[in-house]
C-alpha positions in Angstrom: 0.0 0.0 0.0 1.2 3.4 -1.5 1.4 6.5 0.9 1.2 9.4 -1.0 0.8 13.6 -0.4 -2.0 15.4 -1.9 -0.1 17.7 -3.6 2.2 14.5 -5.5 -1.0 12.6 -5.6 -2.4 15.5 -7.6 1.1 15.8 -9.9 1.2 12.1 -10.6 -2.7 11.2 -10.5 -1.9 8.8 -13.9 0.6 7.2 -12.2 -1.5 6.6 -9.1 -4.3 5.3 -11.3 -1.9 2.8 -12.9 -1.0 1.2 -9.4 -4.3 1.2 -7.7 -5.8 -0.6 -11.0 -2.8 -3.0 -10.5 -4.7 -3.9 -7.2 -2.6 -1.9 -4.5 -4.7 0.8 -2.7 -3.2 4.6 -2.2 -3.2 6.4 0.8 -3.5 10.1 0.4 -2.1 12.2 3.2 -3.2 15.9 3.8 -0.8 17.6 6.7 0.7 14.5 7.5 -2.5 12.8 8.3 -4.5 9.8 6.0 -7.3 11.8 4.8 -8.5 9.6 1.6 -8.2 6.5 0.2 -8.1 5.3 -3.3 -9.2 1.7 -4.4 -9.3 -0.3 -7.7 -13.1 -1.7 -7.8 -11.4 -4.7 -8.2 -9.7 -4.7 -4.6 -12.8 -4.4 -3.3 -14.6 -7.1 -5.3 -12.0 -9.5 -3.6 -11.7 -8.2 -0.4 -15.8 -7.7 0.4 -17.2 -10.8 2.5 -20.6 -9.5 0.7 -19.7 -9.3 -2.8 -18.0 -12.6 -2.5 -21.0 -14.5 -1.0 -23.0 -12.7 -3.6 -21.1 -14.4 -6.3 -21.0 -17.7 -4.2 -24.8 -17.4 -4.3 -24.9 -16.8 -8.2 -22.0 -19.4 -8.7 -23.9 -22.1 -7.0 -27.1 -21.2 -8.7 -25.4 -21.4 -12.4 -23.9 -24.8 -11.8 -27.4 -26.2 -10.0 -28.9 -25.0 -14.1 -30.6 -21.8 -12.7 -28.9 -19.5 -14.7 -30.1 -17.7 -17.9 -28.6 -18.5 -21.6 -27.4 -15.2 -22.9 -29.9 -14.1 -25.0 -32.4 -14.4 -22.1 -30.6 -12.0 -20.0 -30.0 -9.4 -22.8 -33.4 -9.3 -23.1 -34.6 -9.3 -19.4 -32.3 -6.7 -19.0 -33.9 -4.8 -22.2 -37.5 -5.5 -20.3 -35.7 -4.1 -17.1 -34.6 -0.7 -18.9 -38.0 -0.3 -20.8 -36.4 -1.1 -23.6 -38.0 -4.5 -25.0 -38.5 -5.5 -28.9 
């Protein structure tokens, strides 16, 4: 885990983008003091006890045959959005 000023954070936000999407979470100091943190959506995909039973839940349900073929979910989703043909 990176530590990093706001003021170098700001400077070198590509750079900071690069590593946190590389799965290691930044730590931005103001004064001296942690004051934000920022974290790849991916980190916290792997590190949430929620999101991971979620998946559990869905990957269970897929292998037991309760999943939808593809062109099933496009189009609930299309229902969903108010968007059916």
């Amino acid at each position: 885990m990176k530590t990093a000023p706001v003021a170098d954070f700001k400077a070198k936000l590509s750079a900071y983008i690069k590593q946190c999407a590389g799965g290691s979470p930044v730590i931005i100091t103001r004064y001296g003091k942690p004051a934000a943190v920022m974290i790849s959506p991916r980190y916290i995909v792997a590190h949430s006890p929620r999101i991971q039973a979620m998946l559990e839940k869905s990957r269970k349900s897929l292998t037991a045959g309760k999943g939808l073929s593809r062109t099933a979910f496009w189009k609930a989703v299309r229902n969903r959005c108010g968007k059916a043909k």
